[in-house]
C-alpha positions in Angstrom: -12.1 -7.5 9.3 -12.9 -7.8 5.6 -14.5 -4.5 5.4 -11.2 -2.8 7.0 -9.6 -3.6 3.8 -9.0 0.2 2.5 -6.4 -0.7 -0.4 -7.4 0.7 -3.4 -9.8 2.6 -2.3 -10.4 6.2 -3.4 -11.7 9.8 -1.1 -12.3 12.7 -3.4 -11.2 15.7 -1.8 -9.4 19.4 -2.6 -6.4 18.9 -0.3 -3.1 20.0 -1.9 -2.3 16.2 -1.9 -5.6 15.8 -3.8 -4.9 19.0 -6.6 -1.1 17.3 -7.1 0.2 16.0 -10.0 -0.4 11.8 -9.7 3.1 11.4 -11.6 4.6 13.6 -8.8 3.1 11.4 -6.1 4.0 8.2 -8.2 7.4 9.4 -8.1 7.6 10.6 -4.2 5.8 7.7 -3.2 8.7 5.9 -4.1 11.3 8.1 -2.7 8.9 7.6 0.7 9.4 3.7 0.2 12.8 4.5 -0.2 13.6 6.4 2.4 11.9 4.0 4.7 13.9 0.9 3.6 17.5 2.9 3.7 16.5 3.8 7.9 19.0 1.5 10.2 18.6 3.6 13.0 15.5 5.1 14.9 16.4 8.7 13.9 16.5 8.2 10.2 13.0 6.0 10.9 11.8 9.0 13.0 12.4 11.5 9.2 9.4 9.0 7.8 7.2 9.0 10.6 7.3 12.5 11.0 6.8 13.3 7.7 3.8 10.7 7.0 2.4 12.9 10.6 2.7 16.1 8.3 1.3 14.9 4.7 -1.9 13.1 6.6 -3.5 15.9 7.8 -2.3 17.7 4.7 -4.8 15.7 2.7 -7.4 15.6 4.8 -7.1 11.7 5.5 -8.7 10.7 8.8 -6.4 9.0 11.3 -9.1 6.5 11.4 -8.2 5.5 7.9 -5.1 4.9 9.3 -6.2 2.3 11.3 -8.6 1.2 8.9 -5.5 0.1 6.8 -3.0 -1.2 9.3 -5.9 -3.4 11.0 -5.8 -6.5 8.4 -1.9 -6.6 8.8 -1.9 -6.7 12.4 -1.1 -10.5 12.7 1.5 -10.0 9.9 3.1 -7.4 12.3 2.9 -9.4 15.1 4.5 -12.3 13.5 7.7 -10.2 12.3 7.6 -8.7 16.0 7.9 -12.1 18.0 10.6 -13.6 15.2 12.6 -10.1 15.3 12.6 -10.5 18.9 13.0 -14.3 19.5 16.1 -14.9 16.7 18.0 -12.2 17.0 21.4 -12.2 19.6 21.9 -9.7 22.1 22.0 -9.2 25.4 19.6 -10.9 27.2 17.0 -9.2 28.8 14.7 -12.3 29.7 15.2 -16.4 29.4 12.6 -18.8 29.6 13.8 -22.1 28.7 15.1 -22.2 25.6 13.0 -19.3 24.5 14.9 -15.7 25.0 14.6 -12.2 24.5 17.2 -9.7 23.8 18.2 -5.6 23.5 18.8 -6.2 19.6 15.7 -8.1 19.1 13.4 -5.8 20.5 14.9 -2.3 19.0 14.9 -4.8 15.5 10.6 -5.8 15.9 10.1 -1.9 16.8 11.7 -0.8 14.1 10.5 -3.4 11.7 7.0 -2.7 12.6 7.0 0.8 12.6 8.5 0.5 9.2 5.3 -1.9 8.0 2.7 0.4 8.9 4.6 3.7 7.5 4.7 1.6 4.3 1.5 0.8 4.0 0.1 4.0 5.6 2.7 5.7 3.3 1.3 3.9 0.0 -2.3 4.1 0.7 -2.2 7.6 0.7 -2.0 7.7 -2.8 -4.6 5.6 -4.3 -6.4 7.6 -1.0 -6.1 10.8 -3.1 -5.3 9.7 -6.8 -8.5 8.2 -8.8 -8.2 5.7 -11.1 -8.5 7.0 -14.5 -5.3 9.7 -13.2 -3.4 6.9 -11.9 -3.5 5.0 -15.4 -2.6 8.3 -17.0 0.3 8.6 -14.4 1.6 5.3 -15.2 1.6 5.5 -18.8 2.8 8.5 -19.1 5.7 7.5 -16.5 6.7 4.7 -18.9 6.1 5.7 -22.2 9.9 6.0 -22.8 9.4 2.1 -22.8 7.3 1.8 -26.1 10.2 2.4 -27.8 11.1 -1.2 -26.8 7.5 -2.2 -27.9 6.2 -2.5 -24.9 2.2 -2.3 -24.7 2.5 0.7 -21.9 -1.2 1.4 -22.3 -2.6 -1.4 -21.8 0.2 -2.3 -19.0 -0.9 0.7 -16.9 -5.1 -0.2 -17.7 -4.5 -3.3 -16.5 -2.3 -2.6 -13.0 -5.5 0.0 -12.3 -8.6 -1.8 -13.2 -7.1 -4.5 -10.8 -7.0 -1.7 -8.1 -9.9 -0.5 -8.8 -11.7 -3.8 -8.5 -10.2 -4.8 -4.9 -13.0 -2.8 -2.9 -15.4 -4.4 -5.2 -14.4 -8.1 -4.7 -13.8 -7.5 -1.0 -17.3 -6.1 -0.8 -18.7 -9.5 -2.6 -16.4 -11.7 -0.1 -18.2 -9.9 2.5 -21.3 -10.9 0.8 -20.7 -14.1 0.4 -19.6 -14.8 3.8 -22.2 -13.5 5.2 -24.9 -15.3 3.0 -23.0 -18.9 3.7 -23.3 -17.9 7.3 -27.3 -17.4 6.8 -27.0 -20.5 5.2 -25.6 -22.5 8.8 -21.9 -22.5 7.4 -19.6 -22.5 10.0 -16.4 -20.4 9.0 -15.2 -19.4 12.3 -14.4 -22.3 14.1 -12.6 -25.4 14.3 -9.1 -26.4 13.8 -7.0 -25.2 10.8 -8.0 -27.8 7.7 -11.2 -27.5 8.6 -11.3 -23.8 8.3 -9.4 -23.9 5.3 -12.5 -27.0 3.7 -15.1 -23.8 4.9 -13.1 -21.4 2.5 -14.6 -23.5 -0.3 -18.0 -22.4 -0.2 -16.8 -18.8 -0.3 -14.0 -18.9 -2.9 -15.6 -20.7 -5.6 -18.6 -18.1 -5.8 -16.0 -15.5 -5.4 -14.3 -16.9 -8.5 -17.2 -17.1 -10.7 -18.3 -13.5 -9.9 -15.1 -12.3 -10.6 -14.8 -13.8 -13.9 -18.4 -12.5 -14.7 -17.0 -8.7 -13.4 -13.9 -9.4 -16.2 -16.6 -10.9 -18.9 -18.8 -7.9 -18.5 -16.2 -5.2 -18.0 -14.7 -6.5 -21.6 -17.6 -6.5 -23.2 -18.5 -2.8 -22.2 -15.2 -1.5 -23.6 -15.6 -3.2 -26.5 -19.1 -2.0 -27.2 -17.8 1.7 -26.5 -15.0 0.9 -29.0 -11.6 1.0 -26.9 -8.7 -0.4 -28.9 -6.5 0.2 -26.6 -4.1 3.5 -26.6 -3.7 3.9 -30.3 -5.0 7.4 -31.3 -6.4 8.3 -27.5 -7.1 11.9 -26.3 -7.7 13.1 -22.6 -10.0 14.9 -21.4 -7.3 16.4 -18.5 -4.0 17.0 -19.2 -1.2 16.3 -16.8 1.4 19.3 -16.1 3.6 19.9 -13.1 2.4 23.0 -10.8 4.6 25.1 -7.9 2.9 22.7 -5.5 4.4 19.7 -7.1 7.8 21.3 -6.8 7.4 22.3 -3.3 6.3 18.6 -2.4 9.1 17.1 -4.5 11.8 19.8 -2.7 10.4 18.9 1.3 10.6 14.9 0.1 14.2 15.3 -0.9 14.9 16.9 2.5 13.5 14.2 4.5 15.2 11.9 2.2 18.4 13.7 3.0 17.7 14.0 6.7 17.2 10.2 6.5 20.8 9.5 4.8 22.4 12.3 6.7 20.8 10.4 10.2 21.9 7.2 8.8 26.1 8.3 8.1 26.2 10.6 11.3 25.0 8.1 13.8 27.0 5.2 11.8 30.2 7.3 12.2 29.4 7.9 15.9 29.1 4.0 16.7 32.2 3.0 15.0 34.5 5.7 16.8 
């Protein structure tokens, strides 16, 4: 399950999705959130699903990534599924008990879950395509209005990436971890609930004190190569805006408008 864990990660490619600006797809990853959380009906949900359907195979993204990064938040998705479907009046469609389930609460937990995996499908997409050292460029540059108010930008945006950056790496060593307490007779799988959370020990204190090493040794690296922060830097590659980032940003605002559009008509419809 642990290795599942695709957040952060990053697949150097040449897709268009790849060769786009990052503040672009900053920006329309937003508008994609957006447009998600603004659907109240399935049509305006169907605009986002369709239009994650068209920009996966546009960058050359497995569908197996996909799954990769929906797996880990299947019990989260289950969990909003039952309560959408248990809590929520209606008509009834089936009673046991005190326990029932109704029209309402089952178009609610489809909706709410298709919605949770287009998010996070949606959002891993970008640090899928973006690396790293673009992303802080794209966040800094995306804020610099801000150090007007004296706001460290720079080292804001540094520090929101290297803690991307560095989730594959600690989930890697928790993987490690695990399996050397395993090799060691720890039992972490079984057992009722406080005493799996006692085997968690073993594993998340050596998982602390190699993350804090990771921090020491990371600082002591930049300061050896002299960073001091974003006073007086230069980069190597310069950001500018390309026809491809226009045509993204024009079929996002269509979808978006599709969405809001699908959202009024079918709203009108029900009330007459």
């Amino acid at each position: 399950m642990i290795k599942d864990i695709t957040i952060g990660q990053f697949f150097p490619g040449e897709s268009p999705i790849h060769r786009m600006d990052p503040r672009m797809k900053l920006i329309l990853t937003v508008a994609y959130i957006v447009m998600l959380f603004i659907a109240n009906n399935a049509a305006s949900l169907l605009v986002g699903v369709i239009f994650l359907l068209i920009v996966y195979p546009v960058s050359g993204i497995s569908g197996k990534m996909v799954l990769r990064s929906v797996k880990p938040i299947l019990p989260i998705i289950a969990i909003t599924a039952v309560l959408n479907m248990f809590f929520i009046d209606g008509e009834v469609l089936f009673q046991l008990w005190k326990i029932r389930i109704t029209d309402k609460g089952v178009i609610t937990a489809v909706m709410m879950c298709a919605r949770i995996v287009c998010l996070i499908a949606g959002t891993s997409l970008m640090t899928y395509t973006t690396s790293p050292i673009a992303l802080t460029d794209a966040i800094e540059r995306l804020f610099s209005p801000l150090k007007k108010i004296k706001l460290p930008v720079h080292e804001v945006a540094m520090m929101m990436t290297i803690a991307l950056r560095f989730i594959p790496t600690l989930i890697e060593e928790t993987d490690k971890i695990m399996s050397a307490q395993k090799a060691r007779g720890a039992d972490i799988e079984s057992g009722n609930l406080v005493q799996r959370i006692r085997a968690l020990v073993p594993i998340l204190i050596p998982l602390f004190v190699s993350a804090f090493r990771r921090a020491e040794e990371l600082a002591l690296a930049m300061e050896c190569r002299c960073y001091h922060g974003g006073e007086g830097r230069t980069r190597m590659r310069q950001l500018h805006l390309g026809k491809l980032d226009v045509v993204a940003a024009c079929v996002t605002a269509v979808c978006l408008a599709a969405a809001i559009l699908a959202n009024v008509h079918i709203q009108v419809f029900v009330l007459r």
